[in-house]
C-alpha positions as CSV (number, residue, x, y, z in Angstrom):
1,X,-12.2,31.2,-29.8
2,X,-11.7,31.3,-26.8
3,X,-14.9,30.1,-25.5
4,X,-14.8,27.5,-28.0
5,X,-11.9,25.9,-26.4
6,X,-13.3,26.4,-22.8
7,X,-16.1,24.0,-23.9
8,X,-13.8,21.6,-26.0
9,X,-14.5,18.0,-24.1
10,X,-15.8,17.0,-21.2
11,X,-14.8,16.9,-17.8
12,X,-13.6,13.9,-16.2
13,X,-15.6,10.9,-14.4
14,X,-14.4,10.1,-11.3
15,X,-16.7,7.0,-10.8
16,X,-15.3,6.1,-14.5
17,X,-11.9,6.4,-13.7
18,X,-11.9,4.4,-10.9
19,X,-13.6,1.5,-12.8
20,X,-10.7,1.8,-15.0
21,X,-8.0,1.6,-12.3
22,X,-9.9,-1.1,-10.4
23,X,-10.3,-2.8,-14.3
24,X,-6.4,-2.2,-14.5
25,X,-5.5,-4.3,-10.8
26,X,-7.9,-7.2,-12.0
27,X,-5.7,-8.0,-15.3
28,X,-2.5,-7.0,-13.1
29,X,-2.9,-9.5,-10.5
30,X,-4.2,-12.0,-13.2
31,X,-2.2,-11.4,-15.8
32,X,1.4,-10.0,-14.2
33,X,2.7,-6.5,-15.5
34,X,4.6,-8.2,-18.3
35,X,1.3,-9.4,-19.9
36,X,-0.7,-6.6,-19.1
37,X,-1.6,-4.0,-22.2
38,X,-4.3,-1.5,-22.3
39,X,-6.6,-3.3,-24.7
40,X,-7.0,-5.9,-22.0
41,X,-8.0,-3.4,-19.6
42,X,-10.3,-1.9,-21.9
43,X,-12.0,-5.3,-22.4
44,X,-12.3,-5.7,-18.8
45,X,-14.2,-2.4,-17.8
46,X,-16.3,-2.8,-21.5
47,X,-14.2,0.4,-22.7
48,X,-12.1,1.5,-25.9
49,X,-8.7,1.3,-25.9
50,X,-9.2,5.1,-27.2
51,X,-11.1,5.8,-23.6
52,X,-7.9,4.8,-21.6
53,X,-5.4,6.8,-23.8
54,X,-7.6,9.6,-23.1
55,X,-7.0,9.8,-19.8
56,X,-3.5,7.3,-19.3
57,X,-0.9,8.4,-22.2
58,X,1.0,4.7,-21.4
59,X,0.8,1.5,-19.7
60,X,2.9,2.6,-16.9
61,X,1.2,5.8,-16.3
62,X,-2.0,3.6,-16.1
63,X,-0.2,1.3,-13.8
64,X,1.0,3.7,-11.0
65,X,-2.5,5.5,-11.1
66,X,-3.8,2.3,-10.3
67,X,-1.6,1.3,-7.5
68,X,-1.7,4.8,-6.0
69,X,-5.5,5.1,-6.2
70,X,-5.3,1.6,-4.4
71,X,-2.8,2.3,-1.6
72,X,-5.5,5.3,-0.7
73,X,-7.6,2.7,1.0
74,X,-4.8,1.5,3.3
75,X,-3.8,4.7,5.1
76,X,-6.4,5.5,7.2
77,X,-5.0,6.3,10.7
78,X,-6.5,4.5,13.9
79,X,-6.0,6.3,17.1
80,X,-6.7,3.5,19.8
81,X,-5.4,5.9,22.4
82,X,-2.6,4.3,23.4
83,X,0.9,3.4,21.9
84,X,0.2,-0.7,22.1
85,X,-3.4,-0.4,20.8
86,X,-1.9,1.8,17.8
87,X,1.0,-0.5,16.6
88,X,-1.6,-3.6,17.5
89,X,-3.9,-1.8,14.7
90,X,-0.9,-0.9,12.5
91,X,0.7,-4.5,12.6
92,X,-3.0,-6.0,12.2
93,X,-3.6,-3.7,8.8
94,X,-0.2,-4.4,7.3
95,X,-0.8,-8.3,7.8
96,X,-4.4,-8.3,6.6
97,X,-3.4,-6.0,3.5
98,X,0.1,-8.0,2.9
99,X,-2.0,-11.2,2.4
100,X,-4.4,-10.0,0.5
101,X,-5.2,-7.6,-2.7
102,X,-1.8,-5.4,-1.9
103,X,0.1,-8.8,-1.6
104,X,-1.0,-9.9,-4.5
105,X,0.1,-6.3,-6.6
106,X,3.1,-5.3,-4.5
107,X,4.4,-9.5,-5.8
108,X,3.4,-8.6,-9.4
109,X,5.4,-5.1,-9.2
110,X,8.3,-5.5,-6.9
111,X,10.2,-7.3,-9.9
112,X,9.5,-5.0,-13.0
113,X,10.2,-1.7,-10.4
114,X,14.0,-3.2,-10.2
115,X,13.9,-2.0,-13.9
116,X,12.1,0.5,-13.9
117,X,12.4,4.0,-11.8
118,X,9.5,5.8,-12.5
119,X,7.8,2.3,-11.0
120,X,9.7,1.9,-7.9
121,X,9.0,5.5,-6.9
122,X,5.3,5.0,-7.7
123,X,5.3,2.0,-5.0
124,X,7.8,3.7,-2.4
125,X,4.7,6.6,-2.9
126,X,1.9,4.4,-2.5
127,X,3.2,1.5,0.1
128,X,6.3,2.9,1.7
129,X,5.8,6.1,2.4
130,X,2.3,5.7,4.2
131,X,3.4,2.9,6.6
132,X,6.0,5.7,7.5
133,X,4.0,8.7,8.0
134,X,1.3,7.0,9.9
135,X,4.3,5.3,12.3
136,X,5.6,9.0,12.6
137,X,2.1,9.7,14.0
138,X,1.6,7.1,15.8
139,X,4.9,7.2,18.0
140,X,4.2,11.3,18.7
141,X,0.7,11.2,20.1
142,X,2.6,7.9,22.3
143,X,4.9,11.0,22.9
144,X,2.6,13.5,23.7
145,X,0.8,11.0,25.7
146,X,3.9,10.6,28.0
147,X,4.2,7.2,27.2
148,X,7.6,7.0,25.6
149,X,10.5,9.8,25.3
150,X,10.7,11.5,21.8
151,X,12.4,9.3,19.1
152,X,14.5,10.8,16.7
153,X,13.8,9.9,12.9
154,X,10.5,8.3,14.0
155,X,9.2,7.8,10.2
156,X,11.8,5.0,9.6
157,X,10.0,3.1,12.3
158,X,7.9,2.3,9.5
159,X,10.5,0.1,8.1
160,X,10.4,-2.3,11.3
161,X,6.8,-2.8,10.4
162,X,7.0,-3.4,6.6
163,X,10.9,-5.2,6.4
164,X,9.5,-8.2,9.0
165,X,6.1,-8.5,7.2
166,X,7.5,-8.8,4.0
167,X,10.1,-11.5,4.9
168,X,7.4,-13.2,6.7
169,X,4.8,-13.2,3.9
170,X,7.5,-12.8,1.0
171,X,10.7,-13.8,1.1
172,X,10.1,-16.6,3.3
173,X,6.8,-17.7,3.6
174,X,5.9,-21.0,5.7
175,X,2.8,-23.6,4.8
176,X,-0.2,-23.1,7.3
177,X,0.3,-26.8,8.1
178,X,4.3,-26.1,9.3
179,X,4.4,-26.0,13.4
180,X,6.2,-22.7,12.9
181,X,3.8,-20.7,10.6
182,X,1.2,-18.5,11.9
183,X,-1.6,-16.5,10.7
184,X,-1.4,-13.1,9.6
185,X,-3.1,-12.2,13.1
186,X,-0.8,-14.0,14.7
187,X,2.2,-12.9,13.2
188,X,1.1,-8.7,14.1
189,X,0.3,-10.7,17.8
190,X,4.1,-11.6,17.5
191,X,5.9,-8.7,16.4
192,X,4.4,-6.2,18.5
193,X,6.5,-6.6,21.3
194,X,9.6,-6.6,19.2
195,X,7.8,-2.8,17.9
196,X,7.3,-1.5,21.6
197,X,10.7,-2.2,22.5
198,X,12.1,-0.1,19.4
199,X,10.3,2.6,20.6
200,X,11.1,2.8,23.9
201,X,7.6,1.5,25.6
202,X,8.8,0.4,29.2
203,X,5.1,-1.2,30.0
204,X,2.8,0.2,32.4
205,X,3.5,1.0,35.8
């Protein structure tokens, strides 16, 4: 019996899954997480609705997979070897990623997570979190390199990188045609100062 239920089913598809979860951001971004349901999803990766609920017991649990499995891509660390090539990279990433496939989910979720915890964690996990950590990294090899004195709470650093960015590209975004917009280039070109400052970078000698 026992051996009977060590063979029950089969193990898991990786590749599979993440057809699913890239299946599940198409109909998000489309569709908005009001509108989204399972059987869409399945239509979109050619899938029953059975196959999901195999592996996702709800729309939300589907959901948050997808977003973490997502935010996975956008963590990797860049060690320029030095402080201003670092945050240069970090600002340039966040811009890029704000403006583009992340935008586009982080707009679709940010509303229902107000609602809904198990959401909002699930973002501050994927999006948050990550911007934090790789700041926290960032301003201690700048320490270790001498460059700047160490910062207490470095992590919330972070937030100087993600509240900016999504005011500029958010809250308050500006036509490419207005004299005071400015690519998402040139708004990481523009804030990086502002970041070297809060850090404590005095310049070279």
């Amino acid at each position: 019996m026992t051996g009977a239920a060590a063979r029950r089913g089969r193990p898991r598809d990786a590749t599979r899954d993440r057809e699913l979860l890239d299946a599940t951001l198409a109909v998000l971004t489309e569709s908005g997480y009001g509108a989204l349901t399972t059987a869409a999803v399945a239509a979109r990766a050619g899938v029953s609705t059975a196959t999901l609920y195999r592996r996702w017991p709800s729309k939300e649990v589907l959901v948050v997979d997808a977003a973490a499995a997502y935010a996975k891509e956008l963590t990797a660390q860049t060690d320029t070897g030095s402080l201003e090539g670092d945050l240069r990279a970090l600002l340039r990433d966040k811009a890029a990623s704000l403006t583009g496939t992340e935008g586009k989910l982080l707009r679709t979720l940010i509303g229902e997570a107000a609602y809904n915890t198990p959401l909002a964690k699930a973002l501050k996990d994927a999006f948050v979190l990550p911007v934090r950590q790789r700041m926290k990294d960032i301003t201690q090899r700048a320490v270790d390199r001498g460059e700047i004195s160490p910062v207490e709470h470095a992590d919330l650093l972070g937030d100087l990188v993600i509240g900016p960015m999504m005011c500029r590209f958010f809250v308050a975004p500006l036509p490419l045609d207005d004299a005071d917009a400015a690519t998402p280039a040139e708004t990481a070109a523009r804030l990086l100062p502002f970041l070297l400052r809060a850090v404590g970078y005095k310049g070279h000698d």
